[in-house]
DORO-331482 format. One record per residue (C-alpha): residue in one letter; x, y, z. Coordinates in steps of 0.02 Angstrom, whole numbers, padded with zeros to 5 digits, always signed. Each point is the difference from the previous one (the first is absolute). Example, Ala and Ser with C-alpha at 12.3 -4.5 7.8 and 13.67 -1.06 7.14 Angstrom:
REM residues 2
a+00615-00225+00390s+00069+00172-00033
REM end
This chain:
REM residues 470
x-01983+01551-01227x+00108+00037+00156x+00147-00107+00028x-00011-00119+00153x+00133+00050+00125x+00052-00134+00123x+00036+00029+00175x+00156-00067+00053x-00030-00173+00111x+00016+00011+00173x+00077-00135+00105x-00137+00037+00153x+00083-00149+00094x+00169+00075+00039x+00004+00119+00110x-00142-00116+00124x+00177-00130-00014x+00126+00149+00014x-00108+00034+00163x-00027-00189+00069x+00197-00008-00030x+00027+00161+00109x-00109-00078+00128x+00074-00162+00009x+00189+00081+00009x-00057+00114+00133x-00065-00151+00102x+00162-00089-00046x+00099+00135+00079x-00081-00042+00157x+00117-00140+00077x+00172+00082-00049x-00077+00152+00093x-00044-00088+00144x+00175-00098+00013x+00068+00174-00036x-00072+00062+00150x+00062-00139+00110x+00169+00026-00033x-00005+00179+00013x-00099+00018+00156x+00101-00148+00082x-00093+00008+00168x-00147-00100-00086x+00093-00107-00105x-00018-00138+00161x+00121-00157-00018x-00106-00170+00016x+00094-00157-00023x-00111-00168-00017x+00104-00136-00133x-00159-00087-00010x-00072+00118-00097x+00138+00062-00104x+00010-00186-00063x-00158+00014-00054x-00056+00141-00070x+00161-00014-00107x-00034-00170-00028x-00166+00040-00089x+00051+00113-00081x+00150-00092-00080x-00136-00152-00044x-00148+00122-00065x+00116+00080-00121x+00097-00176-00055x-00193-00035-00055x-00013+00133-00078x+00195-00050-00097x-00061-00144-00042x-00180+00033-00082x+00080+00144-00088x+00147-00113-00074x-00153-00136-00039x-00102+00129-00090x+00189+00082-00103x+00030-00182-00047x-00156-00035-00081x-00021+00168-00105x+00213+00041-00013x-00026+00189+00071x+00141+00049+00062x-00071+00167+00106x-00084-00145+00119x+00153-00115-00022x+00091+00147+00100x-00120+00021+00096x-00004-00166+00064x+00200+00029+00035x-00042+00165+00125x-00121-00109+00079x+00118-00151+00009x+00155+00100+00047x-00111+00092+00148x-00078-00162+00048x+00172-00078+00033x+00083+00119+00105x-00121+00031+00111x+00000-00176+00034x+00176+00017+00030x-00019+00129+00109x-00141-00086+00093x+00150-00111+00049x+00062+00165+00080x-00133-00021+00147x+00111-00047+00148x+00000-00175+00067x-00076-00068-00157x+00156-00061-00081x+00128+00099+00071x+00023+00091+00177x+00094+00128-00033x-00034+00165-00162x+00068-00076-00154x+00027+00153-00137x-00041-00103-00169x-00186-00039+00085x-00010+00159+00068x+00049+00116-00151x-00093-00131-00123x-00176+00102+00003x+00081+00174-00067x+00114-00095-00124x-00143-00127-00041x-00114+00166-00030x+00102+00102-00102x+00056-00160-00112x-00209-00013-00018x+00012+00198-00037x+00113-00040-00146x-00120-00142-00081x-00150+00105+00030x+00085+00147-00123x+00051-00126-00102x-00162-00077-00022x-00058+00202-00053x+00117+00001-00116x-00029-00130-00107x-00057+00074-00159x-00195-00031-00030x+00013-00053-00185x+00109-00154+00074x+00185-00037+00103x+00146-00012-00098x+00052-00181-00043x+00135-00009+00118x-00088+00047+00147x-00157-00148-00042x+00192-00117+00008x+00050+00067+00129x-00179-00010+00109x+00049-00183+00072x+00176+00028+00049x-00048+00150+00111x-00127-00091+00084x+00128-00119+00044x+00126+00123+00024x-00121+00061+00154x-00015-00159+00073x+00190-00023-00009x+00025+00168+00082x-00117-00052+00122x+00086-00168+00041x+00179+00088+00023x-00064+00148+00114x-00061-00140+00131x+00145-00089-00010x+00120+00128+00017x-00108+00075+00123x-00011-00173+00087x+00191-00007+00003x+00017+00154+00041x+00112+00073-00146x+00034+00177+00007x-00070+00100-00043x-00148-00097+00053x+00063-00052+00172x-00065+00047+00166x+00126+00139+00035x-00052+00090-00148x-00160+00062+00073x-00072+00154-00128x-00040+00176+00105x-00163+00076-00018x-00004+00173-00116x+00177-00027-00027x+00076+00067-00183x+00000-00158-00074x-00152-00054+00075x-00069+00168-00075x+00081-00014-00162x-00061-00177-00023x-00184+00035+00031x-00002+00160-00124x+00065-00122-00146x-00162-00086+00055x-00110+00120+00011x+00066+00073-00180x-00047-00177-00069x-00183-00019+00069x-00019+00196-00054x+00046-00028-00180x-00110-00179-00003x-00149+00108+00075x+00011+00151-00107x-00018-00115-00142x-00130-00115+00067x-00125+00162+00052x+00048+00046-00184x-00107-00171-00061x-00089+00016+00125x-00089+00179-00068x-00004-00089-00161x-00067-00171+00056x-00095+00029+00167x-00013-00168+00068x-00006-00077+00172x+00173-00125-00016x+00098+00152-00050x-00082+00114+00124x+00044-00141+00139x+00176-00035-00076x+00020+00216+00019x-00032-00021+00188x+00088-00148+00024x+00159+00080-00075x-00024+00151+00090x+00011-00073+00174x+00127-00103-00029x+00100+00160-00042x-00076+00102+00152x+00085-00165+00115x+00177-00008-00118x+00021+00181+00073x-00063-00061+00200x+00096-00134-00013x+00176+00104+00004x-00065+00119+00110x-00105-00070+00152x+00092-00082+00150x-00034-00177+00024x-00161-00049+00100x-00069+00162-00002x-00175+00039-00034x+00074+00085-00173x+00111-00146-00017x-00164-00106+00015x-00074+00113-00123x+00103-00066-00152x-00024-00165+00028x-00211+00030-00008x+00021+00111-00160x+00111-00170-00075x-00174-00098+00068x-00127+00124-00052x+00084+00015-00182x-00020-00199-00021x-00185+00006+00068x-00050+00128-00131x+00072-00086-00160x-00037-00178+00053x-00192+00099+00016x+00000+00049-00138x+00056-00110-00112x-00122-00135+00110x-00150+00129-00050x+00063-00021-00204x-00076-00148-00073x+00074-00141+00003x+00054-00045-00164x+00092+00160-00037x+00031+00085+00178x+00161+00091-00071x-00074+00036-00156x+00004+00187+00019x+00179-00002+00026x+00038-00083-00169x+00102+00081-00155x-00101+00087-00114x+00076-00129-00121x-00049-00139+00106x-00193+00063+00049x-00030+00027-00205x+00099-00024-00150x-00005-00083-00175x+00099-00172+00009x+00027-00117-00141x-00035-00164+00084x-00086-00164-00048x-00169-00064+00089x-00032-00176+00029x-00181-00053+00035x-00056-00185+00044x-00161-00083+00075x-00083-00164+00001x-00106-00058-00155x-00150-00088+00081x+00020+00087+00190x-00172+00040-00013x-00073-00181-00021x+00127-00068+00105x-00051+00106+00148x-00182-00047-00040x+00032-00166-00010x+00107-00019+00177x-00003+00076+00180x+00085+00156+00034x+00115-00084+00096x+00057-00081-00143x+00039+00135-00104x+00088+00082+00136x+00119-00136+00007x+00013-00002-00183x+00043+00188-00038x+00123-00017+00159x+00083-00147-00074x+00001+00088-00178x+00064+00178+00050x+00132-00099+00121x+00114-00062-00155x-00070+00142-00116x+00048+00158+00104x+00194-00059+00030x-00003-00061-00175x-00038+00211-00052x+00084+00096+00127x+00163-00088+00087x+00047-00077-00159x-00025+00130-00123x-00039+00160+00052x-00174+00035+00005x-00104+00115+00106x-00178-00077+00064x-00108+00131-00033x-00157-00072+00073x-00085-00171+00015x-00160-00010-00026x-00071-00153+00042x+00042-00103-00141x+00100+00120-00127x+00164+00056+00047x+00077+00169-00078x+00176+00014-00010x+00105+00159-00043x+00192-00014-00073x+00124+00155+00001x-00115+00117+00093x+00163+00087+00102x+00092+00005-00166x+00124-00126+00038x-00024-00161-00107x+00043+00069-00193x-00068-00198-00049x-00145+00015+00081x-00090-00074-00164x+00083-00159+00004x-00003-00006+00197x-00188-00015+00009x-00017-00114-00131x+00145-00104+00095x-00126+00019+00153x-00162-00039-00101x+00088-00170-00064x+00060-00028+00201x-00183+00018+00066x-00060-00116-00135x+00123-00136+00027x-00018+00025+00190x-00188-00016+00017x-00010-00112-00130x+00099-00148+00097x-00145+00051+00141x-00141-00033-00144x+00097-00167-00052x-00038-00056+00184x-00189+00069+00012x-00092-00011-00190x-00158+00073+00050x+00071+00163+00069x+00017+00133-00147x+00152+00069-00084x+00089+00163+00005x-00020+00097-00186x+00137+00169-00021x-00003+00123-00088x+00161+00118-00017x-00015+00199-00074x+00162+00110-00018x-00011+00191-00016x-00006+00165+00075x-00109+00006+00172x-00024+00156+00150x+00062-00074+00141x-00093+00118+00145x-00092-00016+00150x-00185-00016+00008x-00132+00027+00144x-00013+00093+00151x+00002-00040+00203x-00169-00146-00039x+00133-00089-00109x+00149+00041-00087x+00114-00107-00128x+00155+00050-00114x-00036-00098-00167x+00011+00024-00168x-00130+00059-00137x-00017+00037-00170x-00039-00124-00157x+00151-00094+00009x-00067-00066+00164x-00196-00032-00061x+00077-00088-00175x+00102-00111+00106x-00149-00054+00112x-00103-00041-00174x+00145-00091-00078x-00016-00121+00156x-00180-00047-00051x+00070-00048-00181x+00122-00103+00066x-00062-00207+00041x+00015-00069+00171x+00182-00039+00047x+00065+00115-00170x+00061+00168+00005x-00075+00145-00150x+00140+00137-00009x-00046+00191-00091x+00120+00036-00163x+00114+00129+00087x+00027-00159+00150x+00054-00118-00137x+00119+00126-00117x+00098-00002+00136x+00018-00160+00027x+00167-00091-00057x-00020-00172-00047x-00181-00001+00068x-00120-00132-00129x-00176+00062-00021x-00156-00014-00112x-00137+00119-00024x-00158+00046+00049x-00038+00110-00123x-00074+00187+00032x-00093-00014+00124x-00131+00135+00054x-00012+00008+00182x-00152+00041+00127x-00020+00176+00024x+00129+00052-00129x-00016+00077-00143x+00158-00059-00100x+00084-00180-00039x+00132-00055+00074x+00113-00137-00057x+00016-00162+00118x+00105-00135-00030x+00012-00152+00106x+00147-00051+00110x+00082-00177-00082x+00172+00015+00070x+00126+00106+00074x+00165-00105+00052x+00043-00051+00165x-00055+00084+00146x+00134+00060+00102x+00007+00104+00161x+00009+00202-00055
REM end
């Protein structure tokens, strides 16, 4: 019998992205070629002053990419990534200087040039240069610990920065003053704009580097975005002011906020910056605990009364419940799904008692919506159930719908534990209660769940000290 000899696998999908990349860098070049031309064919390069629309065009510009600071520091916050955490900074430091130098627009706050609003767009773009390389940097298996510490202290570092350069640029303190006006294409002016453009080139080489691994429209729209801004760090040192070049700059600032805030708007909703996530952050084994909990009897009740009613009633409920779970001790809402709420604790790695916190939480949601029951007898009670073990945290779907959750049978035990438990108790999995100190319990015997083919030990939540804030 002849031995079966295996081709070696092709990757047919490369070189169509090596060519859509060529494409897209060629089209790119376009702008920078056309400002290029301007300034060396001078005669064409026509001077057209109008403050009107300088104000604005840099005005949207600074206010579509603070939008775009903002959801991006939303969406770090939530899933601790700290590639879109610095991300949010280049958009956030960019945002802020250009609104500064928005105040540069004569006879809007001042009448006469003032240098700090002036020179803010280069120095606001290159200090964006430096996040965005940062942000490519950032090692794909997860940040160091000391740069997840340090994430909230250079946000507000920014905005401090921010605050001082108006001031002193308000006061006119040298060298921000208004006899410090900056020359076009002079050394420093030069020199200044090639640190720039070495920062956006090392954050772009790295981001087409994902990009040919992990074609995807965010990344492909964060690639162009980058790249203008560094085609108008270099215009910005070299055009003369209210030229048509000089014009040019400021609509490659605009036209690089239009096409992120696009496409992250064209992502769905849930995830939009998904794409940009850690490798560790989009998938990765986490020990974590899951808390499940729902309403024995939701299904007669809701029979039984308008839906108006049990509108108001789930409202009221997941009012005291959700605080109860996330400010208080750490819990990420998964989803709610009508009734049942799941809860996730320690997905980002960062509460070691994560055990103990959800169980602090299920205890919290109990006594919470259980003053709410005290006060309305025929609505039905909350029942929990709490699982602890190893999970994939990972995101699921596509552009119809898209989530990042948590799977595996540490989830599903945990949602059949909370059918064990009775209304207003709490049924905890054996690996939930071992770690428990001082925690009071009783079984439930092994129990053999739906769907599952092995037992699992339940016991049933009779105590667990005070509950205290985590």
């Amino acid at each position: 019998m002849r031995p079966t000899v295996r081709s070696p696998r092709v990757d047919t999908t490369a070189q169509p992205r090596r060519a859509a990349a060529a494409r897209a860098g060629a089209l790119l070049a376009l702008p920078v070629l056309g400002i290029g031309l301007l300034l060396v064919v001078p005669s064409i390069d026509g001077r057209w002053s109008h403050d009107p629309s300088h104000l604005w065009v840099v005005l949207a510009a600074a206010v579509l990419t603070g939008a775009l600071a903002y959801a991006t520091g939303v969406a770090a916050e939530r899933r601790s990534d700290a590639r879109v955490a610095l991300v949010s900074l280049a958009f956030l430091t960019c945002s802020g200087f250009l609104g500064l130098h928005a105040l540069a627009t004569p006879r809007v706050l001042l009448d006469g040039p003032n240098a700090g609003f002036i020179i803010a767009t280069p120095v606001g773009l290159t200090l964006a240069g430096a996040f965005a390389a940062a942000s490519a940097l950032v090692p794909d298996s997860g940040p160091p610990a000391w740069l997840s510490r340090a994430m909230p202290r250079l946000r507000w570092g920014v905005l401090g920065l921010l605050a001082a350069w108006a001031a002193a640029s308000l006061a006119e303190v040298p060298p921000l003053g208004i006899s410090d006006l900056p020359s076009r294409g002079s050394p420093a002016a030069v020199a200044f704009a090639t640190a720039g453009l070495g920062l956006y080139a090392l954050a772009l080489v790295r981001y087409v580097a994902l990009f040919l691994r992990r074609p995807t429209g965010m990344l492909l729209g964060l690639i162009i975005g980058l790249a203008l801004l560094a085609e108008a760090t270099l215009a910005t040192a070299l055009a003369p002011e209210w030229h048509a070049s000089w014009w040019g700059w400021h609509l490659l600032i605009l036209a690089a906020s239009v096409i992120v805030a696009a496409t992250a708007h064209a992502q769905w909703h849930e995830e939009r910056f998904g794409d940009l996530y850690l490798a560790s952050t989009a998938e990765g084994a986490r020990d974590l605990t899951v808390l499940f909990a729902d309403l024995q009897g939701f299904t007669r009740f809701s029979e039984a009364n308008p839906p108006a009613e049990v509108s108001r009633m789930l409202n009221r409920y997941l009012a005291a419940a959700v605080p109860a779970v996330v400010r208080r001790h750490g819990g990420d809402v998964d989803r709610i799904m009508g009734d049942a709420v799941m809860v996730t604790f320690n997905r980002a790695g960062d509460r070691p008692d994560h055990a103990a916190d959800a169980v602090r939480a299920a205890v919290a949601l109990q006594e919470e919506t259980g003053r709410i029951a005290a006060e309305n007898p025929e609505w039905p009670r909350f029942r929990v159930g709490v699982n602890t073990g190893t999970a994939l945290v990972c995101l699921l779907g596509a552009a119809g719908g898209r989530t990042h959750t948590v799977i595996g049978d540490t989830v599903n035990v945990a949602a059949r534990l909370e059918g064990l438990a009775p209304a207003g108790g709490i049924a905890l999995g054996a690996e939930t209660a071992r770690r428990l100190a001082g925690a009071r319990t009783e079984p439930l015997g092994e129990v053999a769940l739906k769907g599952r083919d092995a037992t699992v030990e339940a016991l049933l939540l009779v105590g667990f000290g005070p509950v205290s804030p985590a």
